[in-house]
N, C-alpha and C positions, 0 to 999 in steps of 0.2 A: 429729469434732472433739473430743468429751468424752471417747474410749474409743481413739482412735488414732494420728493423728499426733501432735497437741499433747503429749500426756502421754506417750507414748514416747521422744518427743526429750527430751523436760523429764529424763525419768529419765535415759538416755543420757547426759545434760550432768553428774550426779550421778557419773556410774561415771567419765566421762572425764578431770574432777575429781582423784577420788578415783587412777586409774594415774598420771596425775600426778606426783602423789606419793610413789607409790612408784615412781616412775623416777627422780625427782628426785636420789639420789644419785649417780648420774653428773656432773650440774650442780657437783657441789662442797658440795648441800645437805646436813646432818646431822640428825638428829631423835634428842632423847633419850629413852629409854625401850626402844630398841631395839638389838637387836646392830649389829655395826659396820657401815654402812653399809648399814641396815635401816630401815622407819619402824614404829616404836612408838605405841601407842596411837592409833591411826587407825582409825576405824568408820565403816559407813552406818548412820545412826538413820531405819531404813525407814519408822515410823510417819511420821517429820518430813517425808521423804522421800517417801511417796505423799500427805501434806498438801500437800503446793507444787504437788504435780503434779497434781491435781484441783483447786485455788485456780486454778493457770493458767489449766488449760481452762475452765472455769465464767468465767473473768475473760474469756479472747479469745472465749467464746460472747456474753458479754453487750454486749463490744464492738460485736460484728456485728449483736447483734438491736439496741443503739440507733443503730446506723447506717442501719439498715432504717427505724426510726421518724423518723426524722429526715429520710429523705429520702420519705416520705408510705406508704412501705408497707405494708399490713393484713397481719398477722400472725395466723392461724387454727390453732391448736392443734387438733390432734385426728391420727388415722388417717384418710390420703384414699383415693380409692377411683375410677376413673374409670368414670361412668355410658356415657360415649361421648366422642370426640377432641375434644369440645369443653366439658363435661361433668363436675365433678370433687365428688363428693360428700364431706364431712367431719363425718359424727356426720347430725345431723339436718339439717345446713346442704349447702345447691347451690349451688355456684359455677359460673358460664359464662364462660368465656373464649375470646378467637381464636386465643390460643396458649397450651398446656401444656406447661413443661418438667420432665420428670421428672428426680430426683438422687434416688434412695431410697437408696443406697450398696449397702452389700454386708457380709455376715456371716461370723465366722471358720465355717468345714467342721468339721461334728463326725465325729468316727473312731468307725465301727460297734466298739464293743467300748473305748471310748475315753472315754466319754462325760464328760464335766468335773464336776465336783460343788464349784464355788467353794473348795476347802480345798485338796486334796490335786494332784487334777486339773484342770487349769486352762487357759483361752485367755487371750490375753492382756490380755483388757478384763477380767479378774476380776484380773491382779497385784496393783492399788493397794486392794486390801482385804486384802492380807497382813500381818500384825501383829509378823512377823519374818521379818530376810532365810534365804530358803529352806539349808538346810545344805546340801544333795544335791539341787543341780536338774539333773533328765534333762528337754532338748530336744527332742521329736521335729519335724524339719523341719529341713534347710538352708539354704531358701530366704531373701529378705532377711529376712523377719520373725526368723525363727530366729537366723540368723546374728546381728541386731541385740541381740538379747535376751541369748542365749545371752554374747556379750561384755560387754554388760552386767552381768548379774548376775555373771559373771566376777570382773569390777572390783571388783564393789561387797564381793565377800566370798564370793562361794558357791562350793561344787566342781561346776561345770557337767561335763556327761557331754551332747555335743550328736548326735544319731541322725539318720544321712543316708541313706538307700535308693540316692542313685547314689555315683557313685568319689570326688565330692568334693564340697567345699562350694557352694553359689551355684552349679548346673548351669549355669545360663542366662547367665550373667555371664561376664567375662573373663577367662580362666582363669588367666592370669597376677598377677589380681590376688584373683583369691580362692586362686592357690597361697599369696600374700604373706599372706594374711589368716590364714589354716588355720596356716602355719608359725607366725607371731605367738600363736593361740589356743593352740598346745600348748607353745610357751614359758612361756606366762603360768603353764602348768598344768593345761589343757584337756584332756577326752577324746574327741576326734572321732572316730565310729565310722562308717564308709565302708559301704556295700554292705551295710546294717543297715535295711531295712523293716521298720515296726514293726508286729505283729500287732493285740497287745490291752491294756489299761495297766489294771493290777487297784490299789486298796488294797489294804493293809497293815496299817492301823490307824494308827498314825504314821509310814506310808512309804507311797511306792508301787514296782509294780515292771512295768518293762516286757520284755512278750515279743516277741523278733524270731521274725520268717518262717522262720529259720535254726533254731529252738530254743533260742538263747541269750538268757539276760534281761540287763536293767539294772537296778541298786535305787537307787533315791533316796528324800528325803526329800520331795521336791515331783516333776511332772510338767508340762510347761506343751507346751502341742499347737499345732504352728504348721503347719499341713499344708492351708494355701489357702480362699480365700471363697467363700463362694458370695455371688448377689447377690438382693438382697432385694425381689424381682419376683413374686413369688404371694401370690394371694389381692386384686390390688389392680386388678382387671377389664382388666387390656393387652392380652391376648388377645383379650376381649372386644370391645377397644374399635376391635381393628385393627394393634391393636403388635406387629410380629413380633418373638419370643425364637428365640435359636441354641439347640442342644440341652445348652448350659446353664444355659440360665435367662436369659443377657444380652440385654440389647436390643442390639436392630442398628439398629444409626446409620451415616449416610453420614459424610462427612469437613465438612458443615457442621453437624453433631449432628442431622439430621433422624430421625425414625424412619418407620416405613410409614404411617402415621397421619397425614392430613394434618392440618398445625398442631400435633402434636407432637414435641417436639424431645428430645434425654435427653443429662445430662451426668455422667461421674463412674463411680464406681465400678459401678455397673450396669448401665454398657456393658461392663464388662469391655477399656477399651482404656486399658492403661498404666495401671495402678491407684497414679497420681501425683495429689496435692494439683493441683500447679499445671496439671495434663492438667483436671483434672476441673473446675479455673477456668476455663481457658484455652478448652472446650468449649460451658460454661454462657456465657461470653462472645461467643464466632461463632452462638452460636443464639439470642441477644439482638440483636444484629447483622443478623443471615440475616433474621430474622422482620422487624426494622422495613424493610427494605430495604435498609441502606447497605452499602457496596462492603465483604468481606469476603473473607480472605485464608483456604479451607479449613485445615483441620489438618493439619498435617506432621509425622508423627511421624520423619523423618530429622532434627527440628532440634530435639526433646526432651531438654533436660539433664534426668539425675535423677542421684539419688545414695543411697548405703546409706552411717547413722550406725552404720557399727562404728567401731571403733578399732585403725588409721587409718581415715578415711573414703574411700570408692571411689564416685567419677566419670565418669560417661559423657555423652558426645552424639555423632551422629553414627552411622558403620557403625561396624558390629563389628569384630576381628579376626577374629572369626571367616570372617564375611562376605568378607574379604580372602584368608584364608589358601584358604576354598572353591574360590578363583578366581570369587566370582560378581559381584565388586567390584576391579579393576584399580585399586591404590595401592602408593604407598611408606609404609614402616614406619621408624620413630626411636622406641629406649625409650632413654630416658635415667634412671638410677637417681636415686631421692633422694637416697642419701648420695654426691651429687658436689655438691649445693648448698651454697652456703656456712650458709648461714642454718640450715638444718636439720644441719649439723655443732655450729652452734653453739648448737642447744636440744634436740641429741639425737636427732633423728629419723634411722631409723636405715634403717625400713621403708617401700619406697615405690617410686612412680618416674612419669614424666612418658610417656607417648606419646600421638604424634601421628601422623596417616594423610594422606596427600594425592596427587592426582592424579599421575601421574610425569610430563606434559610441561609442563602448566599450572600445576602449583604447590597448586592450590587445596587448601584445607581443606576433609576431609569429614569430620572426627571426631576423637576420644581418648578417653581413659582418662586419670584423674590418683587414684592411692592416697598420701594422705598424711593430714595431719590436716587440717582444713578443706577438705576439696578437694571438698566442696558448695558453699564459695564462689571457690576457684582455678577451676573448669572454667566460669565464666562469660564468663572471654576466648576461651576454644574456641569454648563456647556461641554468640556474636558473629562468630567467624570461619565459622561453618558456617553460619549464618542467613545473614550478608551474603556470603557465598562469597569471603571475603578468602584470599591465598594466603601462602605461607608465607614470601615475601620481605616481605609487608608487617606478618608481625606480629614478623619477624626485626627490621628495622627500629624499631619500634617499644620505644620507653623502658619499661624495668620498671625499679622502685628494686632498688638495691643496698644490702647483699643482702635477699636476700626470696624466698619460695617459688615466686612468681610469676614469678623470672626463668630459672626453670627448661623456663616454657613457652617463652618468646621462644628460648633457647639449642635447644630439642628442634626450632625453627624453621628456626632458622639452620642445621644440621645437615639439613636437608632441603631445603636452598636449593639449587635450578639451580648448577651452575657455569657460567662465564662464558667460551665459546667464542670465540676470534678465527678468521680467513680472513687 
């Protein structure tokens, strides 16, 4: 919470901001101080700017821990340790409990020959100690962290140079919607390097420079290394105690968060499943649930919305295209682009588009994709239509205002509606 969601978004909301306004003159806006139809005198004051974002996080931790007190919970600082599955040692103090839920999270992966040094070389929990925005930041990693950052600092000022080892951005993600994202970053001015595995990332003295697998380097002014977690499971007795870990460290948990361990349960980043905020709630929740007894509905990762804050933002729940296009998922496909919506004609969005996947006899929703801007909050009526298995005649039906972003879902709907056969 101190070092990664919270204050990532925070920053993101800063860069988002900031494009903004420099798109703004399309809208008809002016700004003086700049060439025509340019914006002048517009900065990120990054000092100010990782101040709000470690204010936040410190603010919504402090929230949570008097929520804790308030509702009778002991609060025991220190490093825990489990003695055995019932068992959990912290400093000189024993706690015994019926049930232990572990959430230890997980920590960015340091690159052999890579290593960070808080200045030049960096993960991204060392950003908000940077004292100015980076001139020359080389990304290594495509993945969403990368990808998120990488735009970011974009925005805010810097000449990002982003390092991908596979053909494109976001392997894992939709490819359609990380083509839109990629096309977007080299607009802005971006230098996305494909098929560029990154060796070893030396100083400079006031740069750094990274070597690919290939022999060819990058030089920047900064380095920020986004290249996956590991999770933060050793030295803290698991094994010990009975906790089975996969051959990477994570714990394995069943679909009601249980682990091997009787009476303990693990939630979050440390299992390594879907390394989402609301996964790792939504886990700690069924294994509070599980343990006291009451009727509990396991985890379903087919009804997982998540979302990546670049700019636009990209949306999923549900099967993949992928999954469809494999043949190991039997649906019909509707992309509907953004710029056929009205709304988004009329505040400029330019980049984007709506799809939706659904059963071919039955209608039902089983997923989409939404790239626009907020479409961390658009993909919540998918999100509803895939949890309750509504089909696409009912969310066709169904009223969106006019105009609005959102009527773009109900239209990619209606376009996948049954036609209506007579005898």
């Amino acid at each position: 919470m101190l070092t990664d969601c919270v204050p990532s978004k925070t920053m993101i909301a800063t860069s988002v901001r900031k494009q903004a306004l420099m798109d703004a003159a399309s809208l008809g806006v002016r700004f003086d101080g700049g060439a025509d139809g340019e914006v002048g005198g517009v900065h990120v004051d990054l000092p100010l700017v990782n101040q709000r974002v470690k204010e936040l996080a410190q603010a919504q931790s402090a929230d949570i821990a008097a929520r804790l007190v308030a509702e009778g919970v002991e609060v025991v600082r220190g490093t825990g340790r489990l003695r055995d599955h019932r068992t959990v040692e912290v400093g000189d103090r024993v706690v015994e409990a019926d049930t232990v839920i572990l959430a230890t999270g997980a920590t960015p992966r340091i690159l052999p020959g890579a290593e960070p040094d808080g200045e030049r070389i960096l993960t991204w929990r060392q950003l908000y100690d940077l004292d100015e925005l980076p001139e020359r930041l080389i990304v290594v990693g495509s993945g969403v962290t990368g990808a998120e950052f990488a735009g970011a600092y974009q925005s805010c000022g810097s000449q990002v140079t982003l390092v991908s080892s596979r053909d494109r951005m976001m392997p894992n993600e939709d490819a359609d919607a990380a083509e839109v994202l990629e096309e977007v970053y080299r607009r802005r001015g971006m230098d996305v390097m494909g098929r560029s595995r990154a060796q070893y990332v030396k100083r400079t003295g006031d740069g750094v420079v990274v070597t690919l697998e290939d022999g060819r380097t990058a030089e920047g002014t900064h380095c920020l290394m986004t290249v996956g977690m590991i999770p933060n499971t050793r030295g803290i007795g698991l094994e010990e105690a009975g906790v089975r870990l996969d051959r990477n460290g994570f714990i394995e948990v069943d679909k009601v968060s249980r682990t091997s361990a009787p009476g303990v349960y693990a939630a979050g980043d440390c299992t390594g499943i879907l390394m989402l905020a609301s996964v790792a709630a939504m886990q700690g929740r069924i294994a509070v649930w599980h343990t006291l007894g009451e009727a509990v509905q396991p985890l379903r990762l087919g009804t997982v919305a998540s979302a990546i804050f670049t700019d636009p933002e990209i949306a999923t729940v549900g099967v993949s295209h992928r999954q469809i296009e494999s043949g190991e998922v039997e649906a019909n496909v509707v992309k509907l682009p953004l710029g056929t919506n009205a709304r988004a004609k009329m505040q400029a969005f330019d980049d984007g588009f709506i799809k939706l996947f659904c059963r071919p006899h039955t209608g039902i929703i089983l997923g989409g994709v939404v790239v626009a801007p907020r479409a961390s909050e658009l993909i919540l009526g998918v999100s509803v239509a895939v949890q309750q298995r509504l089909t696409v005649d009912q969310i066709a039906h169904t009223f969106a205002v006019y105009p609005s972003l959102s009527g773009s879902i109900t239209e990619a709907a209606r376009r996948l509606m049954q036609p209506i056969t007579t005898i």
